[in-house]
C-alpha positions, 0 to 999 in steps of 0.5 A, spaced: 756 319 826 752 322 831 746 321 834 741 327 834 735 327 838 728 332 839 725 335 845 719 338 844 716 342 851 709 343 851 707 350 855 705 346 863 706 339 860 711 334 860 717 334 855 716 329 850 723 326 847 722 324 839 727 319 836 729 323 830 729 318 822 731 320 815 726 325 812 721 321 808 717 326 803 712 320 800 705 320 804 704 315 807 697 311 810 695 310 817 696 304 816 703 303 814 706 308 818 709 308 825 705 310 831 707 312 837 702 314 843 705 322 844 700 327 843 700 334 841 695 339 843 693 345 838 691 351 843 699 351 846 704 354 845 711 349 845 719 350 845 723 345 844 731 343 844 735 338 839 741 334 843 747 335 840 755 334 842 755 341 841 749 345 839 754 351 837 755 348 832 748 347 829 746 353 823 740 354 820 735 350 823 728 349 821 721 346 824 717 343 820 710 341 822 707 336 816 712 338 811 709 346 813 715 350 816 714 354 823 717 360 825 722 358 831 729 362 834 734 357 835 740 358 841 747 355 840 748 356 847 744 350 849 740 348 843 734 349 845 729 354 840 722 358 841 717 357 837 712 362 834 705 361 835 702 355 836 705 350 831 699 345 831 693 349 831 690 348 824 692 340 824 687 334 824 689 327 824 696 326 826 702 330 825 710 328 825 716 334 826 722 335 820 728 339 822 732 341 817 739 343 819 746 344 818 751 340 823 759 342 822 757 344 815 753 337 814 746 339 812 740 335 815 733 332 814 731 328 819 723 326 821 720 325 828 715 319 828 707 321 828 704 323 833 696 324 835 693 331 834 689 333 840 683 339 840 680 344 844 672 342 843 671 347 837 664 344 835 663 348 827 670 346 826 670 340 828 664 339 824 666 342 818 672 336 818 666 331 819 663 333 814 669 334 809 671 326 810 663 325 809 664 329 802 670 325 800 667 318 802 660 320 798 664 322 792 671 318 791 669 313 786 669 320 781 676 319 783 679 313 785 681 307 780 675 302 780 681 296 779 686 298 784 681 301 790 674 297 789 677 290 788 671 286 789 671 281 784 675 276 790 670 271 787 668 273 780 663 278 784 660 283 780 661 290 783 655 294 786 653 301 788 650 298 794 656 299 799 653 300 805 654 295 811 646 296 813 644 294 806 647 287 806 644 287 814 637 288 811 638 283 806 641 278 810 635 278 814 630 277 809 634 272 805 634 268 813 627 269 813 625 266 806 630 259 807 626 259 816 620 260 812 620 254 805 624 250 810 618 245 812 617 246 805 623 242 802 624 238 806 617 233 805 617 236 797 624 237 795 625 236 788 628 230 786 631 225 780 629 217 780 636 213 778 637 206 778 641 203 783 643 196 784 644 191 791 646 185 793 638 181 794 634 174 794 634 171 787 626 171 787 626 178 787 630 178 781 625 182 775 629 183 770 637 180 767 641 186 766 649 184 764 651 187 771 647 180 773 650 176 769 657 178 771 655 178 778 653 170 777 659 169 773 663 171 779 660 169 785 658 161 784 659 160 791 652 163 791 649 157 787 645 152 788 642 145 785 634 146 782 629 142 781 628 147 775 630 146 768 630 153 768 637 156 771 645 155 770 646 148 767 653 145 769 652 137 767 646 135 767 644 138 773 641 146 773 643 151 779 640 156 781 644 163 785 640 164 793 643 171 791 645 176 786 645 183 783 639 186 783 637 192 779 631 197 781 629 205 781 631 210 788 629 217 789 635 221 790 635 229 792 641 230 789 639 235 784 643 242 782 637 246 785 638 242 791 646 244 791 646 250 790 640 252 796 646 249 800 652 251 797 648 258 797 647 257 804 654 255 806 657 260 802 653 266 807 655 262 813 662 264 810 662 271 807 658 273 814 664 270 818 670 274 814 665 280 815 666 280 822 673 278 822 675 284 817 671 289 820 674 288 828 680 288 824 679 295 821 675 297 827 681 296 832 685 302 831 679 307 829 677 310 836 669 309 837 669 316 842 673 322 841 678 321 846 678 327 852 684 329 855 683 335 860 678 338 855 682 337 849 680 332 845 683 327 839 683 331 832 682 324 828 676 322 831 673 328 826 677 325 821 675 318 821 667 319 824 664 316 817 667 309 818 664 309 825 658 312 822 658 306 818 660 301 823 655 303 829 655 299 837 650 294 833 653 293 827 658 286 830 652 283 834 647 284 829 653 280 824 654 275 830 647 273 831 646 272 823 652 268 824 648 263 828 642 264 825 645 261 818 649 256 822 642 252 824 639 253 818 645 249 814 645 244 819 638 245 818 639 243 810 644 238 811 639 235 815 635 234 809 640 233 804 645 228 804 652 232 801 655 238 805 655 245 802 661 249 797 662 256 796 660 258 790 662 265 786 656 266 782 649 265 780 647 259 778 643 257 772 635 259 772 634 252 771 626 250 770 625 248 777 629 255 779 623 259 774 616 256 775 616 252 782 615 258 787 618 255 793 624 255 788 624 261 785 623 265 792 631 261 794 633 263 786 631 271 787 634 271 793 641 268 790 640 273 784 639 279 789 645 276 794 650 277 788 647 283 784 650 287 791 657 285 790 663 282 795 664 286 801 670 289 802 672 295 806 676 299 802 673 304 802 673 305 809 681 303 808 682 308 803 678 314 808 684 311 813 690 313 808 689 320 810 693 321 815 694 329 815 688 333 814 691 337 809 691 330 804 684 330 805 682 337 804 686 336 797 681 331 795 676 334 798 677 341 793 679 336 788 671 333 789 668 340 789 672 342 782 669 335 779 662 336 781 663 343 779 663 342 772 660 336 772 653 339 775 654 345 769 654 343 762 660 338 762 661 332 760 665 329 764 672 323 763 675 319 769 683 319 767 689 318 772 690 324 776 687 327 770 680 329 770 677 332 762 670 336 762 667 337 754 662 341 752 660 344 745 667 346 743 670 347 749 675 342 753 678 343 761 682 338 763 683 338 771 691 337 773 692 334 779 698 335 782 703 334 776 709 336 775 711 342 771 719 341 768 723 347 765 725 347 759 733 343 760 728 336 761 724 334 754 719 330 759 717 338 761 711 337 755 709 332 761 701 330 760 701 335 754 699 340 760 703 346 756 706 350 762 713 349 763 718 353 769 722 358 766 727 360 771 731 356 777 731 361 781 729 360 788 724 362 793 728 365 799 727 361 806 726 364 812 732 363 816 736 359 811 741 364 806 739 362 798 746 358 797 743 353 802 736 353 799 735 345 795 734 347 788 729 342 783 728 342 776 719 342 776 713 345 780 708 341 782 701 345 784 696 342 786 692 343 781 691 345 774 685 347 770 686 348 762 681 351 758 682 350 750 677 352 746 677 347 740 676 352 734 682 355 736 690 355 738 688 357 744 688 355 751 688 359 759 690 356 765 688 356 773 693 355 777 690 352 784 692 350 791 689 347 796 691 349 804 687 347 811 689 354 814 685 360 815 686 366 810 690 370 815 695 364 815 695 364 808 696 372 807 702 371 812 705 365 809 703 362 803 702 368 797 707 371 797 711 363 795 705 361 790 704 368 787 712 367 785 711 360 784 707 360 781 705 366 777 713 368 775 716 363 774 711 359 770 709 360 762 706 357 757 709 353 751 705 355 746 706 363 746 698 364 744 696 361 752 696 364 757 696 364 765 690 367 767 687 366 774 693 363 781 687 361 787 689 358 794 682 354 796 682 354 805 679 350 809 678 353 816 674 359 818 670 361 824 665 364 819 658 359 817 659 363 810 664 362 806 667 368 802 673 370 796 678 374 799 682 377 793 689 378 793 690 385 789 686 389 796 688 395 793 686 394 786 683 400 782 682 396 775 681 388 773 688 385 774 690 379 771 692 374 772 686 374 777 688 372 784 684 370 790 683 366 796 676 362 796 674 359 803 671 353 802 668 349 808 663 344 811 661 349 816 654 350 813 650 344 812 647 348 807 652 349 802 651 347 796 649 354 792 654 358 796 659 353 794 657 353 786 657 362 787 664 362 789 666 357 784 663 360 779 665 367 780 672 365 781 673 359 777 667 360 773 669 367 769 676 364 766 671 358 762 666 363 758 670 363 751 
């Protein structure tokens, strides 16, 4: 078989040479894929060459930049292939290149490795793309699952809406503070419990006879003497009395649950602020603290993942490392006072009577109590910000998240499913569809979800530069998202088709509609004959405008068309946005949930 190889030629810049892999659909994190130190730049343009034995013999060549097709003219003479425009001008984060191609009548689907993003400084967008992560960030537990994407109970932990690193900094300094302070404290009032303790003594200093005695007399008579006393161990006519034996008196011992448990506490933060270090620098490791600047040009995903370093500032490791010592000299400290060695504990203790009206001890015992009402630390939220690797899959659930707490903040109440999110209200119920796969009629499994829409045809969309007997075909559509709206008193329901796209609007009226508008308005129908489609938006996420706006589709429109069609620009552009977001949204979406 033979071996295909990418060049890709920036305008001015070095040639990179890309190995080829076997093309790869699923989305994958940052952290699973592989990386290389290429970098692409948005503001160039860029041609390429595909090494072949014979690139006469190549047809039908396709470039796609993250799964999104470019324009480009391919040369049989020596394989090399313009491309239109600049093919990385609307990309964030990372990219890879997919060509698809026929060879000696063999088709082709092959995958480049990622590679890093660089942007001209472009300060509204880059914002916006801050900001977009931001919103994802603040919002995503409205749509992750708890069991899978916040596993804190590693120790039986309770989770806590308190997530950020400051709020167990602040809280580490204070509990430090009280265990400095009540120190002088325990050690000369420590709580403690009196219990019997027996030694080897003198005989005279015997009190009382216990059965440990007498055993100890029985079996030691070595230790007896002759007496001139009646009194003592008869042995013949002559009485013994023992120089030594066991002897039974009261000790004060500090062994006591209440003291163990300020030491296994002690302990236990020692070790949870170590593994928060180790984490954190292992998280931090491939997050870059500064946008990386190369000839004006600067890292695209620094923008992507500035709310992990927003959270994890330059103080953040030092400000760890010094509470680090700190609880190593006040265990040592403690260990100094009581005689046993600390262990982890995964909960709070029982607030014994000591814990409850000795103030000293009570002071320990709120602050444990505060310690474990703020849950285990993990960081996978920040890891779950690092799984998007495109900027596309972000802005997916970044519309996402705004649809959510559109119709949370209106008079929804609101019901978390998996990849299905339901709102009711008085007698109306919506259902948001993310991303579902919507069958024809051949499948049974087309009543998927219960979602009642179905693809009607097989026909193909035509692909530029690739006749439709190539086209690869398929049974289902999957949009985006799906908003079903059923009015409960009735048979009825309509439907929203909705696409999210990071582009600008001109992008998506060159490229986009004319695929969705036949995808999506055409080629999909209701189940049940009383339904119906009734709105088709394409959500965009970059604009050069601070106010963001609709666009409709039908721009020659004499009376109300339907299903209705537009484009609704949605962007972090503006930090005061929310209002604007809510009119958008509900002259849009808003208009198909009035019954």
């Amino acid at each position: 078989m033979e071996e295909f190889v990418l060049y890709l030629l920036p305008f001015k810049r070095e040639e990179l040479k890309l190995n080829l892999y076997p093309y790869n659909s699923e989305p994958i994190a940052a952290e699973n894929a592989h990386l290389i130190d290429a970098k692409v730049f948005g503001n160039i343009t860029y041609s390429g060459r595909l090494q072949t034995e014979q690139p006469h013999n190549v047809h039908h060549f396709q470039l796609l930049v993250n799964d999104s097709f470019v324009e480009t003219m391919y040369n049989s003479i020596d394989g090399t292939f313009q491309i239109s425009g600049k093919p990385f001008m609307e990309f964030y984060g990372y990219v890879k290149l997919t060509v698809k191609f026929y060879y000696d009548g063999n088709y082709y689907a092959l995958d480049t490795d990622y590679m890093s993003v660089m942007m001209r400084k472009n300060e509204l967008q880059n914002k916006s793309v801050q900001r977009i992560a931001a919103y994802v960030y603040k919002y995503n537990d409205l749509i992750t699952d708890n069991k899978s994407m916040i596993n804190k109970n590693r120790f039986n932990l309770k989770n806590s809406n308190q997530k950020s690193i400051e709020s167990r900094l602040i809280l580490l300094r204070k509990i430090s503070h009280t265990l400095t302070s009540n120190y002088a404290y325990f050690k000369t009032n420590s709580r403690f419990k009196t219990v019997q303790s027996e030694r080897v003594d003198q005989f005279e200093k015997l009190q009382h006879f216990s059965a440990n005695t007498i055993k100890f007399i029985a079996q030691h008579p070595d230790q007896l003497h002759k007496s001139s006393f009646s009194a003592g161990v008869r042995i013949g006519k002559y009485n013994y009395q023992p120089d030594k034996t066991l002897i039974n008196n009261n000790v004060t011992s500090y062994d006591t649950v209440e003291n163990h448990t300020i030491v296994d506490f002690i302990f236990t933060l020692y070790i949870e602020i170590r593994n928060m270090i180790v984490e954190i620098k292992k998280l931090m490791a491939n997050i870059p603290k500064t946008p990386e600047d190369i000839d004006s040009y600067i890292s695209s995903k620094f923008f992507m993942y500035s709310i992990i370093t927003d959270n994890f500032n330059n103080n953040t490791l030092s400000d760890l490392l010094q509470l680090e010592n700190q609880y190593a000299a006040l265990l040592s400290s403690y260990y100094g006072i009581y005689n046993f060695k600390g262990k982890r504990i995964s909960s709070p203790p029982r607030p014994t009577i000591v814990f409850l009206s000795v103030p000293n001890y009570k002071q320990i015992y709120d602050c444990i109590a505060e310690w474990f009402d703020l849950g285990a630390f993990n960081l996978d939220e920040e890891k779950y910000m690092l799984s998007f690797m495109k900027i596309g899959t972000l802005y997916e659930m970044y519309v996402l998240l705004k649809l959510i707490n559109y119709l949370k903040d209106s008079r929804y109440k609101f019901t978390k499913g998996s990849n299905v999110y339901t709102f009711s209200a008085d007698n109306t119920k919506v259902s948001i569809y993310y991303q579902p796969k919507i069958y024809n009629g051949e499948r049974n499994d087309y009543r998927i979800h219960n979602i009642g829409l179905y693809r009607n045809n097989t026909l193909k969309f035509p692909t530029p530069d690739l006749p439709y007997d190539y086209i690869s075909g398929g049974d289902y559509y999957k949009p985006d998202y799906v908003i079903k709206i059923e009015t409960l008193d009735s048979n009825e329901a309509k439907y929203i088709i909705i696409d999210a796209k990071f582009s600008t609007v001109e992008t998506i009226k060159k490229y986009e509609i004319a695929e969705l508008v036949f995808k999506y308005l055409f080629s999909l129908s209701p189940i049940n004959i009383s339904d119906k489609i009734t709105g088709l938006y394409i959500i965009n996420g970059q604009s050069d405008k601070e106010i963001d706006e609709v666009t409709p589709v039908y721009d020659k429109e004499i009376n109300e068309i339907s299903p209705n069609a537009a484009v609704i620009t949605l962007t972090e552009n503006s930090t005061n946005n929310i209002n604007s977001h809510i009119k958008l949204l509900r002259s849009t979406i808003g208009r198909h949930l009035l019954t």
